[in-house]
Structure formats: structure tokens, C-alpha cells
N, C-alpha and C positions, 0 to 999 in steps of 0.2 A: 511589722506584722509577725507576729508567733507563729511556730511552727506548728500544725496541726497534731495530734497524737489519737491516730486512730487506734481502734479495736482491734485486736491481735487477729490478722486474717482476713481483715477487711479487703478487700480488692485484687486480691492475690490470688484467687480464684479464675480471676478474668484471662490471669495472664497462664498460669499451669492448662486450663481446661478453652482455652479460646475457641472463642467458633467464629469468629471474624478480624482479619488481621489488615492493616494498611501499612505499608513500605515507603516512608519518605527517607529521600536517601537512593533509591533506588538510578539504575541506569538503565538508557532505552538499549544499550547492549547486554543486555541480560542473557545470551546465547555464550559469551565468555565464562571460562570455567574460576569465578573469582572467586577467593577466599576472603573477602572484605567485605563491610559495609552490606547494606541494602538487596544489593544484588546477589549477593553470594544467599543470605536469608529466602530471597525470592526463589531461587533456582533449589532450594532445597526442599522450601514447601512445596514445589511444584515436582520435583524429581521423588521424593517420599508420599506422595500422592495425598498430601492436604485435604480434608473433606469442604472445609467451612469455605468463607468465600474470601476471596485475595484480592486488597487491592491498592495497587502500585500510584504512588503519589510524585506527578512530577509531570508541571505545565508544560514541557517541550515536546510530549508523545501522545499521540489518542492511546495506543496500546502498545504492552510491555511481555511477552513472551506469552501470548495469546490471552491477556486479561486488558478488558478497559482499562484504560490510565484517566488517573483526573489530577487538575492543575492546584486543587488545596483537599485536603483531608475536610474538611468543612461542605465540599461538594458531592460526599459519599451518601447515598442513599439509606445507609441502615448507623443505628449507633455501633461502634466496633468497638470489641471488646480490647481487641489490644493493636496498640500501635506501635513501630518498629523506627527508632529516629536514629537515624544513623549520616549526620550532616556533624560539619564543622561545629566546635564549640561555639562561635560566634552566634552559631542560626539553632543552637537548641532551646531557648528562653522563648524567639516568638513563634517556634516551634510546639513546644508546650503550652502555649499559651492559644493556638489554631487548634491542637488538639483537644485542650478544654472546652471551647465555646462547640465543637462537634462532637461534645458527649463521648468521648472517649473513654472509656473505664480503667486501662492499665496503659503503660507505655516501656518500653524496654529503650535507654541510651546508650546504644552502643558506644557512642563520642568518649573521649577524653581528652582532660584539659583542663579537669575542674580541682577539688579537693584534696587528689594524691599530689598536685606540685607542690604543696607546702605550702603555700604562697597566700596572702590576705586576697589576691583578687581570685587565685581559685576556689578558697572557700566561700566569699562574697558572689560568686557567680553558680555554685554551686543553692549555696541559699535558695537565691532569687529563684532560679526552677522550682526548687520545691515550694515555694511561697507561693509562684502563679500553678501550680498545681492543684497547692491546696484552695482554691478560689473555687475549682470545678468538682474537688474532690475524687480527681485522677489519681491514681496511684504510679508510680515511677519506683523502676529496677533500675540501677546504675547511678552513676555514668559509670563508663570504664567497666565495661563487660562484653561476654562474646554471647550473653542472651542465653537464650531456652530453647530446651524441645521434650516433647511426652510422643516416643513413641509409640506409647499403648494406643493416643488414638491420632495418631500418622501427623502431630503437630511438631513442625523441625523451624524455630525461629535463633537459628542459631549459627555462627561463621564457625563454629570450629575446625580446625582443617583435618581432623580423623573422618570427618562424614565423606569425604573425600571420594573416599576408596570403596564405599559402598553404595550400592544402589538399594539397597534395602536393608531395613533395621528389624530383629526382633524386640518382640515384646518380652517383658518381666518384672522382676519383683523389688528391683532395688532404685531405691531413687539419692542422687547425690546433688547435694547443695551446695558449691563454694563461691568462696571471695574470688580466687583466683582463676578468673577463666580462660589463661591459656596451661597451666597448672593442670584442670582437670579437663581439659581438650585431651594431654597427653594420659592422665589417669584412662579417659574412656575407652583411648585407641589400644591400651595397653590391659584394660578388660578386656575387653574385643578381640585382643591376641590368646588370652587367656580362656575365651570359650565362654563370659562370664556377663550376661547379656542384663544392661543399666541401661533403660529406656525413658527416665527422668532423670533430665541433667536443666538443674536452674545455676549460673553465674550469676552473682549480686554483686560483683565490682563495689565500690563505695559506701552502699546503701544508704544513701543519699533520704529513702522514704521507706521502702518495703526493704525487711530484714528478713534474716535466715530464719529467724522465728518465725514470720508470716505463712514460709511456703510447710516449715513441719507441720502448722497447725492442720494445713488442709490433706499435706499427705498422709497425716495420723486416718483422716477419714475414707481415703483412697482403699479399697478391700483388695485390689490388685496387688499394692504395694507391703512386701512384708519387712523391710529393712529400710531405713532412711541414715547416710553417710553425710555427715558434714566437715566440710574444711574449712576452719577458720581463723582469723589472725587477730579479730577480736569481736566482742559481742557488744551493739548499740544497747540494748536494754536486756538487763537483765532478767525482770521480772515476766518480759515474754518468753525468754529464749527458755524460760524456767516452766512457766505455764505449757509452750507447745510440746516440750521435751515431756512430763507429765501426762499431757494428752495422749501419746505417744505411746507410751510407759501402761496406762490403761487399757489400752489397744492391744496391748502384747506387741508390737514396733520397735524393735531393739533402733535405739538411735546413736551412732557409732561416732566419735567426734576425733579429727586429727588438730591439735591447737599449733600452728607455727609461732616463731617469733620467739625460744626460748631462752634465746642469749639477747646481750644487751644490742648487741648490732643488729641481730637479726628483730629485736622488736623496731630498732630507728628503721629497717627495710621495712617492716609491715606498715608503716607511717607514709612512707614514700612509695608506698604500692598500691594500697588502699583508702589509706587515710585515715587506719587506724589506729588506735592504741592499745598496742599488745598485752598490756597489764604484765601482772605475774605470776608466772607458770603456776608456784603452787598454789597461788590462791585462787586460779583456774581450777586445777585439779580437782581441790573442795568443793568447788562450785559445780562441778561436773558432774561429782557424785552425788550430789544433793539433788540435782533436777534429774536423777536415772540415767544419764547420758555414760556410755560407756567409751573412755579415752583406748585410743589407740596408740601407739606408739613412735610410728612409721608412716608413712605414706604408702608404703609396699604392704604395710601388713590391714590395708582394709579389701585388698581382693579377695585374698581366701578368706575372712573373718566376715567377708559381707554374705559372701559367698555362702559359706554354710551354716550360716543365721538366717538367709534365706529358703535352703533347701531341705534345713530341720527345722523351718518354720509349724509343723504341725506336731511334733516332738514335746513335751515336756522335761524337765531336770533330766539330767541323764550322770551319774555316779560312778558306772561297774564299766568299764568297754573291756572287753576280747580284743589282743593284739597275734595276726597271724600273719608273719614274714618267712619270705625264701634265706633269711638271714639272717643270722643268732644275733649281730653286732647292730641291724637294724631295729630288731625286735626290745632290745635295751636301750637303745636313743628312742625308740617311741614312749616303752613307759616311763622315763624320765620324763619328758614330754607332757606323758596323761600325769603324770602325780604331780609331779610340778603345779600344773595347771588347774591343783586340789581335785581332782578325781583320781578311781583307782583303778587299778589295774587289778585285780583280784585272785587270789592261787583259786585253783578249781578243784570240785570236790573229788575224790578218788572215783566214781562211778562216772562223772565227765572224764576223768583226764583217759583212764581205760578206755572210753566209749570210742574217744579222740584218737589214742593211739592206735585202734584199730582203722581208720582211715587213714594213717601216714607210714612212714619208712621206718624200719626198726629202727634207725638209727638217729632220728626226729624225737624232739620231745614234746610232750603233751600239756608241759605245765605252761601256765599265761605268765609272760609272751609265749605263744605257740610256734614252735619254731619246725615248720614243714619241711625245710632245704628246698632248695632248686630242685631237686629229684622231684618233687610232687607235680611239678608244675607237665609233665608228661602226660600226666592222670589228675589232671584240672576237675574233674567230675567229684573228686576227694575233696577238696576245698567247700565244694558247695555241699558236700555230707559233714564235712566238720563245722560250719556255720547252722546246720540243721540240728545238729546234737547240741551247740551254746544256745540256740533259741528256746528249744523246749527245757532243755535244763535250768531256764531263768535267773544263772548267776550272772550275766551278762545285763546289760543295756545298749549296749553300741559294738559293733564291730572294725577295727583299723584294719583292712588287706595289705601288707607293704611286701610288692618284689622290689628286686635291685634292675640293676642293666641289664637285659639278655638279648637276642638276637634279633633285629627291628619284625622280620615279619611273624616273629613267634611271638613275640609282644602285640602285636595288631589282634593276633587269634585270642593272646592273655585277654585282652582289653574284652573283648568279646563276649567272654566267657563271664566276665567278672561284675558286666552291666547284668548279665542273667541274675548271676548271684545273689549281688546286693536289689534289683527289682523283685526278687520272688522272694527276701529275704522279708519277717515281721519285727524287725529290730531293725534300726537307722546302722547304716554304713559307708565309710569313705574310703579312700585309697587313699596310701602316700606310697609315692613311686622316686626314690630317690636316685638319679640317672641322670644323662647328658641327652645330647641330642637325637642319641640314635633311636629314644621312647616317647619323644615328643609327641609324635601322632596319635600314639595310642594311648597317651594321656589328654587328647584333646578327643578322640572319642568321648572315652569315658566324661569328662567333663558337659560336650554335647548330648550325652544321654542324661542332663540332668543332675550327677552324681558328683559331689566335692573329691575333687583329686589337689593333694598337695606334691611338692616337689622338694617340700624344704622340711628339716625336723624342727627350727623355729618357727613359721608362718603354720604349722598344725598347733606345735603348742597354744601359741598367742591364740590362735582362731579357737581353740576350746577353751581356753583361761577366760577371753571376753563372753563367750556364752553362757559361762557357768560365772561370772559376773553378774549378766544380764536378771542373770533367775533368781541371782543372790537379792538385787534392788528390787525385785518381781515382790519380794515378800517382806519390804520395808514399806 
């Protein structure tokens, strides 16, 4: 039997936007705090307050952590959109195949054992799933994933152990796609530390039936969603991954892509991990650019890059930025930084730079980089008058804030001061706050009120080179 080759997006809907989910796999001890399997999913949708209706599959209990339980998926009263198998490799085939005959629409396999081992009876048993799939024209995420969650609307079908720690999730703007789902388990909790709130997370392990392309297709039409992040080790079809990126692109959807596997080891690990074939880099690269998909470089560098393609999502090209540090040596690592990154850093005209000088210290200069000293920061009310003279003066487009270290609770008051700023400000603004621990906090303000704070003079470059990317493809 052939493998079916559905319509880019088909069914993958069911599984991003579910309103009805079944747990086979599940334990009648669902009170345990597990990070595995069935149960750890159940206790999530139930702990993130799930709206749709939940129901837990497994002939040994009437009910599972105050929901009916029923003994076959086939005995469920409504067709369900997405089903949740998380059983031994063995029991996924007549698993899939119980899920078909009850109208199942998507199915997520958590299982592994199929494909990544290398091995003729993994791929052969991987097959067979998808063959008795395609009979009912179910669609299937995985194997070998830690599954989904959207929590814009409180849908958490997912083991990853960061949800852990929280009892509630916000909502936002970016949505990430990877192969590797304990990979970007660690990416989210490591958002999450960073202030930097990613409420769509799909793992595709294998991709077995539904691809990375599937799920861009539908987040392109998602209005919630302004940035979609992919990580991936290689692409099943190109011609979708080409088409959703595109859709995307149309959207104004910056779609951000980290490609692993760049060495010859590291593609034989993408094989033995996912069951991919990592191809090669550069002809990735090509390919990248051609479908608007803008590469990343890092795995570290899609936080702040997602980051503030998100929060100057309503922004257009931006060219001129104003750079205003407590530090002349800082105020020079940024505009390397901005120029680098093909924008400029601009000198200011003599009527700005005088206007400027009168809001700083004699012994400050006026010209861009604007170098205030530490002295100013006394008279913080000075800052927000010299961001009031680059905005009306219109040589500007963007504003960089950058202090250094100072003293943590004088920093908490900076942080304060500087959300005012950049809020009441008519030109886009970020912070880079180059420091150790002692400004942590008050760079997680500023990040909590919304506002892009970097910490690094590479992760601001990168984050403005991929935007001014982005706008570059905008007009191809």
C-alpha cells in the first residue's frame, strides 16, 4: 500500500486547535506527579485548565482523576479531534488502527522504537502505522515526541518536564516547531527564565505523516501568532516546507529556522535521532532563502531574535537607531553591532546634538553613540528629554538604552524609569543591559513589561541582522 500524500495542512488543525482529546496510555494513578507517558499529558490538561472534553482510555478504571474512563477509544461518545497514544511500540499499530475506526481526526505517538533505530524492522513498523492510518485518513505526529501544547487556549498535550514548575502559562506571540522534543523542552524552560513567554510548542519527532510544514501552514493563519521558530534536522518535503514558509512570508510572519546536523557526525546523529537526513548545510542555506525562512545561527540566538520580531511586530524597516549608554566603550560595541547588522547608526544634526547637550553633563557627548555617563542616571527624567528631542527631530528610527552594572536596587528604580520611557516613547526601543547578576531582576522587569532587553552585544546584533533580513525577503 502507498503512502498517502495529503494537502499541505490537512489535519493538523485538529491536532494545534483540539477541542476534544482521548489519553490511551494513561494510569488510574494519575494523582502521581509523572513526567511520562499518558499520564503526565492528563495531569496537564487537567492542571492548565483544558476547556474541551478529556477522555482517558484504559479498560481497568471507570474514572481517572475525576473524568469517565472508557475501556476502547471506539467507546467514546463524540468523534475526537486528537488522540494522545502513548503505549509500548508493540500496541501502537492496533492502536492506530482502534483510533481509525472511531473517527479520530489527529493522533500524537509519544512511543519510540520505530524509525530513529536505524533498523529495517523500525522503519517497517513505522510504515505500517502510517499505512493503517492512511485507511481512516487520521493524521499522526510522531513517533518519538513529547507532543504539543497552545496555550492561548489552555491546550497542554505535552510531557515536557519545564511545565513542571508552573501552574500557569501565559499567553503570546511566538510559536516553535521542533524535531527534537526534549531539545526544545529545555529551549522553553530557558524562555521562560528569560521573561519570554512561547505558548505554541509542536514536537514532531520522526514525522512519520504530519511535517513542520503542516503545522507553519496553519500558524501563518493564527492573528495571535506574530513569529513562528523552527528547529530542524531535516525537511520531508520540500515543496511544503517551501509553500508554508511563503504563506507565512505573506502574512508578514518572520519564520526563524535553526538547521542542526552541520558536520558529517552530527548529520549521522540526526539519522539516529530522528530518522533524518540532514542533507547539506549549504544547500540548506539556499534553500532557506528561497522559501523567506530566515536561518539562525545558534540555538541561543532564537530568544532574543524571536523575541524582538515579536514585539516590533507592528514596526516596519527600521534603518537610523539612536544609541544612548552610561558608557562610551559600550555605546561603540553597539554601533558595531547596528552597522554590522546593515543599519546605521547616524551623526546628528547640530540643532539635535546642542538640543541633546543641554539635557546631559558638560562633560557627556551629544554625538550618536550618545554617551550620557553614569552621572545622568541621578537625573533619569534627562533621558526621557533626550529620547523626546531624537523623536521629533526624525533622524532616528529606533532607540538602544544601554547602562552597565550599577547598584541592584538602583537598577530596579533604572528598570522603572526606562519601561516609562520606551512606553510613552513614538519610535520602537530596546535595552541592552550588559551586567552580571547583580541586574538580573531588573532586566526581567523590563522584559515582563513587554519590552526587548538583551544582555549580550552579539544576541542584539544577530536579533537586528535577522530582522533587517526579514524585510530584505519582505521585498523579493
Amino acid at each position: 500500500m502507498s503512502i498517502k500524500n495529503y494537502e499541505i495542512g490537512y489535519g493538523a488543525d485538529a491536532l494545534i486547535y483540539a477541542k476534544s482529546v482521548a489519553l490511551i496510555g494513561v494510569s488510574g494513578n494519575a494523582a502521581k506527579k509523572s513526567v511520562v507517558g499518558g499520564t503526565a499529558i492528563l495531569n496537564n490538561l487537567v492542571r492548565f485548565g483544558y476547556k474541551g472534553n478529556v477522555y482517558p482510555i484504559n479498560p481497568k478504571y471507570e474514572e481517572i482523576s475525576g473524568k469517565k474512563c472508557y475501556p476502547s477509544v471506539e467507546d467514546v461518545p463524540e468523534k475526537i479531534d486528537l488522540a494522545i497514544i502513548a503505549v509500548g511500540a508493540d500496541s501502537v499499530l492496533p492502536t492506530v488502527e482502534s483510533c481509525g475506526k472511531a473517527g479520530v481526526r489527529s493522533a500524537i505517538i509519544i512511543s519510540s522504537g520505530f524509525a530513529e533505530l536505524m533498523t529495517e524492522e523500525g522503519a517497517a513498523m513505522e510504515k505500517s502505522i502510517v499505512e493503517a492510518a492512511n485507511k481512516y485518513d487520521l493524521r499522526l505526529l510522531g513517533p518519538n515526541n513529547l507532543g504539543s501544547f497552545n496555550m492561548n487556549d489552555g491546550m497542554c498535550a505535552s510531557t515536557s518536564s519545564s511545565l513542571l514548575y508552573y501552574d500557569s502559562m501565559p499567553k503570546g506571540s511566538i510559536a516553535w516547531v521542533s524535531q527534537s522534543g526534549a531539545m526544545c523542552s529545555s529551549i522553553y524552560g530557558r524562555a521562560m527564565d528569560a521573561a519570554i513567554n512561547v505558548p505554541v510548542v509542536i514536537t514532531t519527532g520522526n514525522e512519520c505523516d504530519l511535517q513542520t510544514a503542516d503545522f507553519i501552514w496553519h500558524l501563518a493563519d493564527d492573528e495571535r501568532i506574530h513569529v513562528i521558530c523552527v528547529y530542524c534536522e531535516g525537511i520531508r518535503d520540500r515543496l511544503k516546507f517551501e509553500a508554508a514558509c511563503r504563506k507565512a512570508k505573506e502574512k508578514g510572519k518572520p519564520v526563524l529556522v535553526f538547521k542542526n546536523g552541520k558536520t558529517e557526525r552530527g548529520g549521522f546523529a540526526c539519522g539516529a535521532h530522528t530518522a533524518s537526513d540532514a542533507g547539506d548545510m549549504e544547500d540548506y542555506k539556499k534553500f532557506f532563502e528561497k522559501c523567506g525562512a530566515v536561518m539562525v545561527e545558534s540555538i541561543d540566538e532564537f530568544f532574543d531574535t524571536a523575541n524582538l520580531l515579536d514585539k516590533w511586530a507592528d514596526y516596519g524597516d527600521i534603518e537610523k537607531f539612536a544609541v544612548i549608554s552610561t558608557s562610551g566603550g559600550s555605546g561603540v560595541c553597539l554601533t558595531d553591532c547596528v552597522e554590522a547588522a546593515g543599519m546605521s547608526v547616524p551623526d546628528l544634526s547640530e540643532e539635535t546634538r546642542n538640543a541633546v547637550m543641554e539635557k546631559i553633563p558638560s562633560f557627556a557627548s551629544p554625538r550618536n553613540p550618545i554617551d550620557v555617563t553614569a552621572h545622568i542616571l541621578r537625573t533619569i527624567e534627562k533621558v526621557a528629554e533626550v529620547g523626546e528631542i531624537l523623536e521629533k527631530s526624525g533622524e532616528v528610527d529606533a532607540m538602544v538604552l544601554a547602562p552597565t552594572t550599577i547598584e541592584r536596587s538602583a537598577s530596579i528604580a533604572i528598570a522603572k524609569d526606562f519601561i516609562n520611557i520606551i512606553k510613552a516613547s513614538k519610535i520602537p526601543a530596546v535595552v541592552h543591559w550588559y551586567t552580571g547578576s547583580t541586574n538580573m531582576e531588573a532586566i526581567r522587569m523590563i522584559r515582563e513589561a513587554g519590552i526587548p532587553a538583551f544582555t549580550e552585544y552579539d544576541s542584539i546584533g544577530r536579533a537586528f541582522k535577522a530582522r533587517k533580513t526579514f524585510f530584505e525577503m519582505q521585498g523579493k
